[in-house]
N, C-alpha and C positions, 0 to 999 in steps of 0.2 A: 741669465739673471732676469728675473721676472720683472716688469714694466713697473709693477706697482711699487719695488721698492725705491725706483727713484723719483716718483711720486711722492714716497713719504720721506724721500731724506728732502724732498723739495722743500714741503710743507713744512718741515722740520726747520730749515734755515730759511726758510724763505727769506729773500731780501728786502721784501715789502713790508715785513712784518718787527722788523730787527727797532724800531721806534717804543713798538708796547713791550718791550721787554726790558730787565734792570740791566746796569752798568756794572760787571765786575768792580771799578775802582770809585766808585763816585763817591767816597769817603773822606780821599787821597786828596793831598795839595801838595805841589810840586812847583818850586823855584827852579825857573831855567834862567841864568844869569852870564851860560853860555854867548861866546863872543866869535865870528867868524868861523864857526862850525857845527857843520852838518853832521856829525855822527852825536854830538850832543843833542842838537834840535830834531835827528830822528828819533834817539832816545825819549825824549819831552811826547813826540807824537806820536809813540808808540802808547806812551800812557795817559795821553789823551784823547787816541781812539776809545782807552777801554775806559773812561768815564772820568778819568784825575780833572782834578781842576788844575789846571797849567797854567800858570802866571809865567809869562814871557816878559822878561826884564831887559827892557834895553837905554843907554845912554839915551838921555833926548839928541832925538835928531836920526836914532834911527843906528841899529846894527849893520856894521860892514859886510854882515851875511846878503840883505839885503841888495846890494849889489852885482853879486855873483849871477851874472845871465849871458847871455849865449847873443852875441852880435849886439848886444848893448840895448835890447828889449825889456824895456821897463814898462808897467802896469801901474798905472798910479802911483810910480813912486817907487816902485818894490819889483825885484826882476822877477824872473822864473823861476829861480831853483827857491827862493825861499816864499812863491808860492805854491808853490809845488808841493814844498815837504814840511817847510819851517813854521809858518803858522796855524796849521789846522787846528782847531776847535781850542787855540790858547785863547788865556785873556792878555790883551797887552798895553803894558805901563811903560813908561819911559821913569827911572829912576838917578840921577848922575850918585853914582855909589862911591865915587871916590873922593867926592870930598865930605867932611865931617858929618853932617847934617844927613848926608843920603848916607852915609857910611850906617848913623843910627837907624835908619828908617831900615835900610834893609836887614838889620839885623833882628829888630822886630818883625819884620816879616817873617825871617827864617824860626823865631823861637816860637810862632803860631804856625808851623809847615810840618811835613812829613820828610821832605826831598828835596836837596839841593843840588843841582846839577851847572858844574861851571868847566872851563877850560880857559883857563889864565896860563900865565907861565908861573912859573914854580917859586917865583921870587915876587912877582904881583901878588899872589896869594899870599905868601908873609907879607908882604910891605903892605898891604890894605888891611891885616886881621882877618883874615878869613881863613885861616886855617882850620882842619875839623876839633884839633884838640881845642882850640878857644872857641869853636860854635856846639861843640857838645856841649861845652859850662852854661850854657844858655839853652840849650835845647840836647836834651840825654838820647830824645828817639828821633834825631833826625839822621837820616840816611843821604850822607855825602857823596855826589859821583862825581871823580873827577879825571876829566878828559886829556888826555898828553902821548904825543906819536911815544917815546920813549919809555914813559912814566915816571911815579914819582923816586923811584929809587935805583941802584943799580950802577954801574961804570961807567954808562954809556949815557946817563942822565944829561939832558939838556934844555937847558932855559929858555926853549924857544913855545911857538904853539904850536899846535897839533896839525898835521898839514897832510891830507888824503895822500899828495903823492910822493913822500916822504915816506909814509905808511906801507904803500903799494912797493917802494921800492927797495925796502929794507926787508919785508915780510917774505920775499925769494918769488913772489907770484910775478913780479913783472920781469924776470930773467926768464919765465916760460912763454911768457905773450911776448907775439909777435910771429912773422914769417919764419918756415922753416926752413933754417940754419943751414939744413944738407940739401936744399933743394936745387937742382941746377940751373934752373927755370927763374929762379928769385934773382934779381939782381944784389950783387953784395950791398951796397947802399942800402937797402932796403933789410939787411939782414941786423934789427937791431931789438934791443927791448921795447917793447909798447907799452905803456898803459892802460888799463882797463876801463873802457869804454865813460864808463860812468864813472863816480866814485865810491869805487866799491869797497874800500878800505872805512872809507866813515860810514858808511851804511850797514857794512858788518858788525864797526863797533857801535854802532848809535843799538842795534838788535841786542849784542851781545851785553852793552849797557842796561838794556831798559831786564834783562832777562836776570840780569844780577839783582837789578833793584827788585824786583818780585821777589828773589828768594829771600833777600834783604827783611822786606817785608812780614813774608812768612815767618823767618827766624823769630823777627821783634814784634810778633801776637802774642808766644809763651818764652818770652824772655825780656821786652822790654828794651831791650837795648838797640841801640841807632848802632849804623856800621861806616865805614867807611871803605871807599869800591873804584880802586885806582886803575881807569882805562886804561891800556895803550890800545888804539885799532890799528897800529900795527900788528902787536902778538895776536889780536882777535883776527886777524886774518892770516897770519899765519898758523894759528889753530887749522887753516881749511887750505893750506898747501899741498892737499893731497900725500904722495908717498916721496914725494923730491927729496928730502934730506933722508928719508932711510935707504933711498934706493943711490943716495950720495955714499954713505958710512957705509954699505953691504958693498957694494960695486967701486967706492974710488971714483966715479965719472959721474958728469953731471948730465943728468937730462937736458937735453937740448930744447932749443925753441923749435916746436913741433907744427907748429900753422893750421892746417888742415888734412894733418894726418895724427897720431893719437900713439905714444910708446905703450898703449899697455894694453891696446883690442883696439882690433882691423878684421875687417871694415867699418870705418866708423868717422866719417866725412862730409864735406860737402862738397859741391861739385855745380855746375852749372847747367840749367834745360836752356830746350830750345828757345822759351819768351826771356832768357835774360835774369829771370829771376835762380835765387840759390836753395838749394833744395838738403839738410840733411838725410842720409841714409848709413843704416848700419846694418851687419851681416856678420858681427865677429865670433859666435859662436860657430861648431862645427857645423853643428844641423842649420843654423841661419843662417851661414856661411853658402851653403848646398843651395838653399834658398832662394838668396840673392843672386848665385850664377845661375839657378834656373830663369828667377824672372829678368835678367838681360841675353837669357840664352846662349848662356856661356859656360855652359858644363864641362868646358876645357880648364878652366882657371880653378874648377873646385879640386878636378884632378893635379893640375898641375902646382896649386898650393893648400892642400889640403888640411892644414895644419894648423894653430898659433904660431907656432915656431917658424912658419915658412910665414905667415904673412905678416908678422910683425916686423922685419928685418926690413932696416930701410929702404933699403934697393928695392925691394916688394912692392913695399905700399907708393912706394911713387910710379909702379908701374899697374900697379893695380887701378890706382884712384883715376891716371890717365885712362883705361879698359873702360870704367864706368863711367866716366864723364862723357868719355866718348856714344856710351848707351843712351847714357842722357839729354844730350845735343839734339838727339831725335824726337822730342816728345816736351808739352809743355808741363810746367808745375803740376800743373793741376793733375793733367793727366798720370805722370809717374806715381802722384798720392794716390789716385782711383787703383791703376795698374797693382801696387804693392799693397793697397787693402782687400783687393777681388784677392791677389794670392794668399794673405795671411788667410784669412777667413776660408778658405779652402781647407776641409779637413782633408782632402785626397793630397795635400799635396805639403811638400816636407820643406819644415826650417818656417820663420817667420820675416818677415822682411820693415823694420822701422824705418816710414819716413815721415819729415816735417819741411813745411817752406819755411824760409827763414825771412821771419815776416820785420818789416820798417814799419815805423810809430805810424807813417800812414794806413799800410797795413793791417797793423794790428788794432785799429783806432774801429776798424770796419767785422772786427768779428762781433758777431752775436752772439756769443758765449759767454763774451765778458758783462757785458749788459744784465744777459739772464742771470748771470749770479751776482751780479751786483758789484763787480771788480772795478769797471768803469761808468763811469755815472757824468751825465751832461748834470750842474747845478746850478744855480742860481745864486752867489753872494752879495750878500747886503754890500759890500763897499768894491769889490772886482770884476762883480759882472757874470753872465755867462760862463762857464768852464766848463773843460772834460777834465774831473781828476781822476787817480788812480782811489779808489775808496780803502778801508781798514784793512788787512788782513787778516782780521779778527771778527768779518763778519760773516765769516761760516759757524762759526760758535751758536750751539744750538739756543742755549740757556741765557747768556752774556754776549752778544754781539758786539763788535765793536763798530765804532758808527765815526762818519761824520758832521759834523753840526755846521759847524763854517770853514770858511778856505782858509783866510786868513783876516787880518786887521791893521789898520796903520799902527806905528810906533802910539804910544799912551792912549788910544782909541779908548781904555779902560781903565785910567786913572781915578774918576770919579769911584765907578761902581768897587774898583778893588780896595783903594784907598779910605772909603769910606764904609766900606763893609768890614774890614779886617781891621782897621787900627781907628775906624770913629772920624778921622782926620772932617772936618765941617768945610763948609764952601769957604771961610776966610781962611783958614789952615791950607787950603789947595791953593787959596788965590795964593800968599805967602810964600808957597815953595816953588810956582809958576812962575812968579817975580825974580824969585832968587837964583833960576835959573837950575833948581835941586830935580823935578818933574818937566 
């Protein structure tokens, strides 16, 4: 491929340049009134990378999201995860909406919005009025999302809130994480379900939320009508459970917890080099298969399991993956990557061989790739300081980039400007609900 066309998709996306260009949604105004949850507040900042104005509603004093950090590391006030994900380029008010007075205020909000996005329980939202049938009679095109492990209907419905690992555990993914179950090597202790690293269950649905609300959108250009768009992130991640329940109802048996081996293509692992560090590599194709025993000089193992069938079989791959590690023990990271890109890139020579270090946040914090395309960005926040965040995912978008503007804001940091921009409210109106305890 010719040099100059990633010259022009450079130029094309540049990262530098994503400021002079328009905002897909900068039309869009978006109520997030979401309370201890990230798959809503991804949602929010999904759509306020790509230009929404995000009014971030929190009780005064500050959302319980807030909270949620890793060894009890707080930033002015505010931990990590919800600077992290929770405030990006919102504006944020401190509203108290459950008593009368905020109850009106925010309802005037929502009848001047696009998008309401909450996660209450199911009986908060009747007992405050806020359901969508009584917010349509005030507002026809507003698009309701609402956040709930369960949802809002169903057998299994429950009055609780929405809670990642509820999500993760109900959705069949966290019966596949963790060590493998047949391995002899694993202590049984150790042989249990895990959790996924992150939280991945609300981050699938905050995606699969912000991705409804766009169609939403689209619907109600040539129809006019507001929708209503009832989360579970649990079923949005069990939407991406792979083939487990078909391969349950075809076969009667349940895939097992697989670790570092893979039931449906082998070779396909990780394993450990000589510095300590983890290395994936895979070889499960025939010809890649050939491949990968050429470059550890093991031309015996392609003979002697030359198949899918032979190396998907458990007993295989625990003997296989020991074969490889053992390659690997001899050589550092870096090297085995150089080793397995000199062989792919050989035309004389057959099968292709993938591998990757399996890099940690400090790691990863140090590639230059991310930089160039603008994935990780050191900024400068008006009220946090210094950061590395993870920037849009929306800024490779040629036309529409998505951007970030700020990190985040303290709880009502933007009371004045939203309060007085959207509802008039005057400095004796703010003193008045400042006093009362309503802002």
């Amino acid at each position: 491929m010719s040099p100059n066309y990633f010259s022009w998709v450079k130029d094309l996306t540049d990262p530098s340049k994503i400021y002079e260009k328009p905002e897909a949604l900068d039309c869009l105004r978006v109520l997030d009134i979401s309370t201890g949850n990230f798959a809503a507040l991804f949602c929010s900042s999904i759509l306020a990378e790509l230009g929404a104005e995000v009014i971030r509603i929190e009780l005064p004093g500050g959302d319980i999201s807030r909270k949620m950090t890793p060894e009890g590391i707080i930033v002015k006030d505010t931990g990590l995860a919800y600077i992290a994900e929770g405030g990006r380029n919102k504006y944020h008010i401190t509203l108290n909406y459950k008593s009368e007075e905020g109850l009106k205020i925010l309802k005037m909000l929502i009848a001047r919005s696009d998008v309401l996005i909450e996660s209450f329980k199911p009986s908060e939202v009747i007992k405050m009025g806020l359901k969508y049938e009584d917010l349509r009679e005030i507002n026809e095109r507003i698009i309701y999302v609402s956040y709930s492990s369960t949802g809002n209907f169903g057998p299994k419905v429950k009055d609780y809130y929405d809670y990642d690992l509820i999500d993760q555990a109900i959705s069949t993914i966290m019966s596949v994480t963790g060590e493998a179950e047949f391995d002899p090597k694993v202590p049984d202790d150790y042989k249990v379900p895990l959790k996924i690293g992150n939280w991945m269950a609300w981050y699938v649905g905050g995606a699969w939320g912000a991705y409804a609300t766009l169609l939403a959108l689209f619907y109600r250009l040539h129809s006019g009508k507001g929708q209503y768009i009832d989360v579970s992130p649990a079923e949005c991640l069990l939407r991406h459970s792979n083939y487990y329940l078909q391969y349950y109802h075809e076969s009667r048996k349940l895939v097992p917890r697989f670790g570092p081996y893979d039931p449906a293509v082998f070779a396909y692992t990780v394993v450990r080099a000589r510095d300590g560090k983890n290395v994936f590599i895979a070889g499960y194709s025939d010809e890649n298969w050939k491949g990968l025993t050429n470059l550890i000089e093991r031309p015996d193992l392609f003979e002697k399991y030359p198949t899918p069938a032979h190396r998907l079989k458990i007993e295989n791959q625990i003997i296989l993956r020991e074969e490889i590690e053992n390659w690997a023990k001899n050589y550092n990271s870096d090297k085995i990557i150089e080793m397995a890109t000199e062989y792919s890139m050989d035309k004389t020579k057959v099968g292709t061989v993938v591998t990757g270090i399996v890099h940690s946040p400090k790691d990863s914090s140090k590639l230059d790739n991310w930089y160039e395309r603008g994935i990780l960005r050191w900024m400068e926040d008006p009220y946090y300081g210094r950061m590395l965040i993870q920037t849009s995912s929306f800024s490779w978008m040629s036309e529409t980039p998505g951007r970030i503007k700020w990190i985040c804001k303290p709880p009502g940091a933007d009371n004045t400007y939203v309060y007085t921009k959207i509802l008039c409210f005057d400095a004796k109106k703010l003193k008045e609900l400042r006093e009362g305890g309503v802002i």
